[in-house]
N, C-alpha and C positions, 0 to 999 in steps of 0.2 A: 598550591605550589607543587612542582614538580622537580626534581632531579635528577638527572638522565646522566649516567656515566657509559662510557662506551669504552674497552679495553680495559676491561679490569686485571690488575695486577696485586699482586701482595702489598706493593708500597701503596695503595688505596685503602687497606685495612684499616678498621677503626672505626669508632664513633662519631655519626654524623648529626648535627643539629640543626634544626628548621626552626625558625622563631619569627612568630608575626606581632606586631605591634599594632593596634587598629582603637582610639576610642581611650587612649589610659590602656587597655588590657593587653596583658604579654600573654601567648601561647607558646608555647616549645613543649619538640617531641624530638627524642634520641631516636636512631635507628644504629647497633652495630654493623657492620659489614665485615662479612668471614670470608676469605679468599679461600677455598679450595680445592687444593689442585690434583689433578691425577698423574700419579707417580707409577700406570702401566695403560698403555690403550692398546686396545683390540688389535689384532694384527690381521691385514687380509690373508685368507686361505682357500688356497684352489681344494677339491672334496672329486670324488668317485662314489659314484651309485655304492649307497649302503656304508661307505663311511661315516665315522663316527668324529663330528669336530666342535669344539670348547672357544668360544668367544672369553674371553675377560677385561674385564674392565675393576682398576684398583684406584683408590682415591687416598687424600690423607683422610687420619682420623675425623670422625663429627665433631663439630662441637661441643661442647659439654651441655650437656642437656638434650640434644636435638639426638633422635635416633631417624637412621638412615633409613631411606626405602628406597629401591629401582628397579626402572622399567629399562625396557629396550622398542626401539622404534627399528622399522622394516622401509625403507622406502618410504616413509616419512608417516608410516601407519604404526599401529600396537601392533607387537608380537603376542603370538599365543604365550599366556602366561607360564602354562603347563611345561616350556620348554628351560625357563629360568630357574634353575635345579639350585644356587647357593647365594645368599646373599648373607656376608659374616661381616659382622662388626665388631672387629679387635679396638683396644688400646691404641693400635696404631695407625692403624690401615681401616679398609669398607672396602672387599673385593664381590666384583658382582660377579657370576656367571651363565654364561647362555649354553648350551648343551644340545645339537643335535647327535639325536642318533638314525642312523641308516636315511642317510644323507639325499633327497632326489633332487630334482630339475627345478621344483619349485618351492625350493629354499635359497636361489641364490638373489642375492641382492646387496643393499648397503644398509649395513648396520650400526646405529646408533647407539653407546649404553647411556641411562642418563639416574644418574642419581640424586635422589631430593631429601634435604637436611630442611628437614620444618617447611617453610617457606620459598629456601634456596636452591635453586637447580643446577645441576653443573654439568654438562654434557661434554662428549669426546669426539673427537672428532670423526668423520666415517673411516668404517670399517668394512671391507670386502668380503663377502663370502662368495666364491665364483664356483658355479658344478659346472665340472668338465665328464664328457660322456663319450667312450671309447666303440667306435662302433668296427668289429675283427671282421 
């Protein structure tokens, strides 16, 4: 059996049950569902050769138990990890950040942050990084 939810919102929260009956024998299996939302998304930023610019991406806190990890996606690829300088997980908050320094031509793109609680992914929506190149 399958269940497909499509538009997830916080009023979806909770505990789900699956139960099959087959033969006399009952099966059931819970699954929780944690809505987690991002409470800061990346903003697009236009950059100049050698500029220095800070993606962020903030979420609520993990769930209890579950410790957070994220990535970021370039155009729908991995970024170099080397560039993902802070990923903190408060009480409150899970802020991620991306970090160029000395900015060129081929950093610009659409950026993704996406952050994973156990098994749960929660993604932002695109984020702009545009280089603009001044030619005197």
């Amino acid at each position: 059996m399958v269940l497909t939810m499509n538009y997830i919102t916080e009023e979806k929260e909770g505990t789900y049950t699956c139960q099959v009956v087959a033969d006399g024998v009952t099966v059931k299996h819970e699954v929780e569902l944690a809505v987690i939302a991002f409470t800061e998304y990346p903003s697009s930023q236009s950059a100049e050769p050698g500029d220095t610019i800070t993606l962020t991406c903030v979420t609520e806190a993990a769930p209890s138990g579950l410790s957070p990890t994220s990535y970021w996606l370039k155009d729908g690829s991995s970024v170099d990890n080397s560039l993902l300088t802070n990923t903190d997980n408060s009480d409150s908050a899970v802020t991620s950040e991306l970090v160029f320094s000395s900015v060129t031509s081929t950093m610009d793109g659409d950026y993704v942050c996406n952050v994973v609680f156990g098994d749960q992914v929660s993604f932002t929506p695109c984020s702009c990084l545009k280089f603009l190149c001044f030619i005197l």
